[in-house]
C-alpha positions as a Markdown table, in Angstrom:
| # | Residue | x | y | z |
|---|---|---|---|---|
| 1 | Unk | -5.6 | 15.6 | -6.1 |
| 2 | Unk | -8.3 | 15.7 | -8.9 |
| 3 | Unk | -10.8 | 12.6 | -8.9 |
| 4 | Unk | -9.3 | 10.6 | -11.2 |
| 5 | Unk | -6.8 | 10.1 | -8.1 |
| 6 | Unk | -9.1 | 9.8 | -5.5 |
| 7 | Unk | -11.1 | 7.1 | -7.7 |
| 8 | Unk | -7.4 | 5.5 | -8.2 |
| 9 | Unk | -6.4 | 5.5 | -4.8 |
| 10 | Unk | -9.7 | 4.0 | -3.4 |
| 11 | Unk | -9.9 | 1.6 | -5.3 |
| 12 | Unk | -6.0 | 0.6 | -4.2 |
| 13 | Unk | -7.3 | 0.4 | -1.0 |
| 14 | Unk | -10.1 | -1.5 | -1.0 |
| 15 | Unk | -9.9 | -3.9 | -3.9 |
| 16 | Unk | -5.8 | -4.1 | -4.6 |
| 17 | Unk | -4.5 | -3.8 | -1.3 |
| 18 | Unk | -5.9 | -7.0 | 0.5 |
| 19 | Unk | -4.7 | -9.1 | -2.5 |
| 20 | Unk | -0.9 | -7.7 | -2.5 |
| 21 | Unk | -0.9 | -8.4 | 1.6 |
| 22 | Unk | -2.0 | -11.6 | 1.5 |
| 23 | Unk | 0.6 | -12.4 | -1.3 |
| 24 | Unk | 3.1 | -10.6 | 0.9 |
| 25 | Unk | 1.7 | -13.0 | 4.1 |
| 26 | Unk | 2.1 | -16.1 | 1.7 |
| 27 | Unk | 6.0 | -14.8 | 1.2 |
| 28 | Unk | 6.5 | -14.3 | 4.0 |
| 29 | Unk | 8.3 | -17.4 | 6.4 |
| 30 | Unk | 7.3 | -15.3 | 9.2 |
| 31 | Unk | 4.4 | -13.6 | 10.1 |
| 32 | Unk | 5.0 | -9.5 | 9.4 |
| 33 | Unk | 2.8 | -6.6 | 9.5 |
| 34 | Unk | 2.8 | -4.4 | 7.0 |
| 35 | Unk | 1.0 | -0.9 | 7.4 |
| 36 | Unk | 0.5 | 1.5 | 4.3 |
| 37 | Unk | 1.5 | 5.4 | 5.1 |
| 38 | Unk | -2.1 | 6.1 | 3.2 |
| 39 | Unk | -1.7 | 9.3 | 3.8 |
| 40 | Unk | 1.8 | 9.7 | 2.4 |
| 41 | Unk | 0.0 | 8.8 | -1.5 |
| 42 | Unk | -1.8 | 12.4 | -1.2 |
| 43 | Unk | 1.4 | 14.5 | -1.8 |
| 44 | Unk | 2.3 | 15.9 | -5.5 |
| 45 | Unk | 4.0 | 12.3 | -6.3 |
| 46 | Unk | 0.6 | 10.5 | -5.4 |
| 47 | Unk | 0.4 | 7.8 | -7.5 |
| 48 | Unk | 4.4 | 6.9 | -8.3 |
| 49 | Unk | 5.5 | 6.3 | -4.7 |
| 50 | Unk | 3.9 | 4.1 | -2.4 |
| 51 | Unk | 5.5 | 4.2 | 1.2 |
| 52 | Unk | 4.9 | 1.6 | 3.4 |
| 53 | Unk | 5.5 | 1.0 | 6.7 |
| 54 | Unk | 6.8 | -2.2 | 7.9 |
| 55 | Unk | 7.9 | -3.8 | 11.4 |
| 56 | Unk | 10.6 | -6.0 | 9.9 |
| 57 | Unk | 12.9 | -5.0 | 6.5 |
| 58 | Unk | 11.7 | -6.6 | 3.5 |
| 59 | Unk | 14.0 | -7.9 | 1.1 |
C-alpha cells in the first residue's frame, strides 16, 4: 500500500466514515451496529472492496 492509499484510507476513516454511519443510523427503523473490517481495505483490492461487518443483514 503506497501513500496515496494510506492518505485515502485515513481520511475514510476519520472524515467519511462517521457521516455514512449516521446516514445508515437515520435508515435504519432499528437501531444496528455496523463495524468496518478496517483491516480487510489493506489487501491488493484495497480501495474497491469495503467489507463490513454487521450484526443484522442490510438490505
Amino acid at each position: 500500500m503506497g501513500l496515496a492509499e494510506k492518505r485515502g484510507l485515513n481520511e475514510l476513516h476519520t472524515k467519511a466514515w462517521p457521516g455514512y454511519l449516521a446516514r445508515i443510523q437515520a435508515a435504519a427503523t432499528n437501531p444496528i451496529e455496523v463495524a468496518p473490517i478496517w483491516e480487510s481495505l489493506f489487501g491488493p483490492r484495497t480501495l474497491r472492496q469495503i467489507s463490513l461487518s454487521s450484526s443484522t443483514e442490510l438490505l
